[in-house]
C-alpha positions in Angstrom: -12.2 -7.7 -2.8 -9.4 -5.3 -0.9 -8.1 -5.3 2.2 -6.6 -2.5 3.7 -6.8 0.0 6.6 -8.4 -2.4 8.7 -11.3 -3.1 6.4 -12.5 -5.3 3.3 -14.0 -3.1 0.6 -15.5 -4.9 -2.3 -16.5 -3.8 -5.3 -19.2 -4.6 -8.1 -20.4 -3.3 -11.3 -23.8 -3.3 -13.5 -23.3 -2.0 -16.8 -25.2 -1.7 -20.1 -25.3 0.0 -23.4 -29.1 -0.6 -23.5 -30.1 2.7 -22.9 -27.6 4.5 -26.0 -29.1 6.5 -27.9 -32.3 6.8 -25.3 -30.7 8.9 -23.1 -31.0 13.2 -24.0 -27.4 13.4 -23.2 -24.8 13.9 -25.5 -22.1 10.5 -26.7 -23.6 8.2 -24.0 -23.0 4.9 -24.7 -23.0 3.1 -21.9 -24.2 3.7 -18.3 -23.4 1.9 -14.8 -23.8 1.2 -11.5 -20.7 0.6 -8.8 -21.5 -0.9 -5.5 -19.2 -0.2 -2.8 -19.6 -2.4 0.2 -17.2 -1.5 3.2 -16.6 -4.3 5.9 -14.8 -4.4 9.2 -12.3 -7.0 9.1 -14.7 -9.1 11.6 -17.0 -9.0 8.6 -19.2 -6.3 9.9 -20.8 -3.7 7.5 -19.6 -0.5 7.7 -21.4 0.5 4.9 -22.6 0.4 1.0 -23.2 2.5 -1.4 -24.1 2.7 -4.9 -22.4 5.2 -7.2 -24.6 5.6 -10.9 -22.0 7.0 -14.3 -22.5 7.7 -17.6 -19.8 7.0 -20.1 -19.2 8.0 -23.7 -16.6 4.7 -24.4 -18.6 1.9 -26.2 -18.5 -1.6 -24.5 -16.1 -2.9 -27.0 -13.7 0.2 -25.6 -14.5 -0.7 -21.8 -15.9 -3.9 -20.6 -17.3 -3.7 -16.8 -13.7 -4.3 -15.3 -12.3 -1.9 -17.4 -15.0 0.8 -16.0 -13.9 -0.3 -12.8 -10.6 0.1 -13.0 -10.8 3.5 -14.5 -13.7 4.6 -11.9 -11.0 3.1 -9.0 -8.2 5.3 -11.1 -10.6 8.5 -10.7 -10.5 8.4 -6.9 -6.6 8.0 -7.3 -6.5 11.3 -8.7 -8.7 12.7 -6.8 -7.3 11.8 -3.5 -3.8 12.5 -4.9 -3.9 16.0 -6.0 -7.5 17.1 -4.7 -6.8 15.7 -1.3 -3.4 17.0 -1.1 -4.6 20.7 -2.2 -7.7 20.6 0.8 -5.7 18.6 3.4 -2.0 19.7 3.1 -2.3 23.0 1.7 -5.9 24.4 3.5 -7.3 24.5 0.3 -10.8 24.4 1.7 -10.2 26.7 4.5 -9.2 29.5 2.3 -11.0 32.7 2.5 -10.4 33.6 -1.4 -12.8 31.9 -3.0 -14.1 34.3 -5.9 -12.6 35.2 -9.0 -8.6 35.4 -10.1 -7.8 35.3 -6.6 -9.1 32.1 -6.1 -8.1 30.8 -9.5 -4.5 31.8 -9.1 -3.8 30.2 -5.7 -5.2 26.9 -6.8 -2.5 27.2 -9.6 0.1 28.4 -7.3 -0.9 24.8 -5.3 -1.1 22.6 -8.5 2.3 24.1 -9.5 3.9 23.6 -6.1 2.4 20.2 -5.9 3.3 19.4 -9.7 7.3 20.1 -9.0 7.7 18.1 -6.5 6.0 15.2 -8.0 8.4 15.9 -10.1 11.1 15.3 -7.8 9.8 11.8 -6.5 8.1 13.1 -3.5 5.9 10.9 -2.2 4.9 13.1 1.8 4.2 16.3 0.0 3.5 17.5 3.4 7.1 16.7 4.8 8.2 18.6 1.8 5.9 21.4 1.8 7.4 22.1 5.6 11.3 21.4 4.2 11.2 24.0 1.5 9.6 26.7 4.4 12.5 26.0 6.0 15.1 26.2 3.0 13.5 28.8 0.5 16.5 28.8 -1.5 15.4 24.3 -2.1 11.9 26.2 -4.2 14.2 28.1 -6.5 16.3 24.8 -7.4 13.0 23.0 -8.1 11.7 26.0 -9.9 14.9 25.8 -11.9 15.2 22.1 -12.8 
């Protein structure tokens, strides 16, 4: 159980290794289910939902928690560089969205994003606006 943003999230998993070997797809060993149940601090239900996976690590690799945490670790990654691309950088909004064009921008945002992570930023956002103000500050990082 969590508590955070004005809400209580908990968390449950199902998992079993029953179905290895049964499944047509390729190094399952284990497969999983990951309820989500969202409450207002009150204790009423915001929602709950189940999420299904399919992992190739064996059960002596990952035990339930383990799967949790590294499901809960996903959605850190996600919401640290895939938010930061769509929310702080437009990613979403763009109007490339075929071919190099498209490929190269979203390395010219992973790279941006990656040096100052680099540099300890934590508000890439705050930054993001700092170096359009100092364009001289993206050479230095570019250099370091």
């Amino acid at each position: 159980m969590n508590k955070g943003h004005g809400r209580l999230e908990r968390r449950r998993i199902w998992a079993s290794s029953d179905l290895r070997g049964y499944l047509d797809f390729p190094h399952a060993e284990q497969v999983f289910v990951i309820e989500r149940e969202v409450r207002d601090l009150d204790g009423t239900l915001q929602h709950c939902e189940l999420a299904y996976g399919v992992t190739s690590l064996a059960t002596a690799e990952a035990t339930p928690v383990r799967l949790l945490d590294l499901n809960r670790g996903h959605w850190q990654i996600e919401n640290g560089l895939h938010g930061v691309r769509d929310v702080t950088f437009g990613e979403d909004l763009s109007r490339i969205r075929r071919g190099a064009g498209a490929q190269g921008m979203a390395t010219l945002r992973n790279l941006a994003i990656g040096l100052l992570r680099r540099e300890g930023v934590k508000n890439i956002a705050r930054a993001r606006r700092a170096c359009a103000w100092e364009p001289g500050r993206v050479l230095e990082l570019m250099r370091a």
